[in-house]
C-alpha positions as CSV (number, residue, x, y, z in Angstrom):
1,X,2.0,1.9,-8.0
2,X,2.0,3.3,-4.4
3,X,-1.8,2.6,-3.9
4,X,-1.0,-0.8,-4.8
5,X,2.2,-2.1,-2.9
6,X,-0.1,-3.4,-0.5
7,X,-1.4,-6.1,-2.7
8,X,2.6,-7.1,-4.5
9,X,4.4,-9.7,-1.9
10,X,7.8,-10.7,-2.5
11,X,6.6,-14.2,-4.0
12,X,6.5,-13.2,-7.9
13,X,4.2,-16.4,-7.7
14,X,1.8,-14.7,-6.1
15,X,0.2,-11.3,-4.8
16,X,0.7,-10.0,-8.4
17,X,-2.1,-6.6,-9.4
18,X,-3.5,-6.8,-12.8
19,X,-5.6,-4.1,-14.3
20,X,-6.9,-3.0,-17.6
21,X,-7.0,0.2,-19.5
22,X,-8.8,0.5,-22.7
23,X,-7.3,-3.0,-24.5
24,X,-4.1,-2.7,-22.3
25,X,-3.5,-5.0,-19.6
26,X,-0.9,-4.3,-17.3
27,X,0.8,-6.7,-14.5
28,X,2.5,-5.1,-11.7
29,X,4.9,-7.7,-9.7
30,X,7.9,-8.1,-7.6
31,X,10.7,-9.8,-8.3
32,X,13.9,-8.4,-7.1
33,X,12.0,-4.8,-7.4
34,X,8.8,-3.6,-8.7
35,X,8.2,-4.9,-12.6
36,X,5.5,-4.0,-14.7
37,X,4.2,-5.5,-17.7
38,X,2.2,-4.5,-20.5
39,X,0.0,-6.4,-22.7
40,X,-1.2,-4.5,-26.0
41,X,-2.0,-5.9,-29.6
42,X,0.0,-8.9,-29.2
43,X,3.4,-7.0,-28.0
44,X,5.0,-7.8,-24.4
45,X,6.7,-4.9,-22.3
46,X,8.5,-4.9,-19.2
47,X,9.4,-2.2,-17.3
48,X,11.3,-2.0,-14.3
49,X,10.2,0.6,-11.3
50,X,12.6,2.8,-12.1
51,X,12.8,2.8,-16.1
52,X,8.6,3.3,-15.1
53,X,9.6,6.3,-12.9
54,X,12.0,8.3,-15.3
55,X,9.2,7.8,-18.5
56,X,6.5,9.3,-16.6
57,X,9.0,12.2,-15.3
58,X,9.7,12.8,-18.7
59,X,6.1,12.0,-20.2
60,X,4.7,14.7,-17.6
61,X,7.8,17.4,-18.8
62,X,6.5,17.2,-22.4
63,X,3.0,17.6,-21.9
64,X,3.4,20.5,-19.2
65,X,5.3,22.2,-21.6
């Protein structure tokens, strides 16, 4: 998210950084904060910056051990 601030204006209309991974697509925005959303299989998720923040904490925990 920090190598792509540059691109996310405050205008949720525009400046908006979409990328895929696999058949994931993800939309990172602003709108009142950093928002992310995730496109998979016909589900929509949003996440805010700092819900984002606190899974990937706890992702990294689990996997380090």
């Amino acid at each position: 998210m920090d190598e792509q601030s540059k691109y996310i204006g405050s205008d949720s209309n525009t400046n908006n950084v979409v990328f895929n991974i696999d058949d994931m697509t993800f939309l990172m925005y602003e709108d009142g904060g950093t928002k992310i959303r995730v496109f998979w299989n016909g589900f929509d998720s949003e996440w805010e910056e700092n819900a984002f923040n606190r899974t990937r904490r706890r992702f990294a925990r689990k996997i380090d051990g």
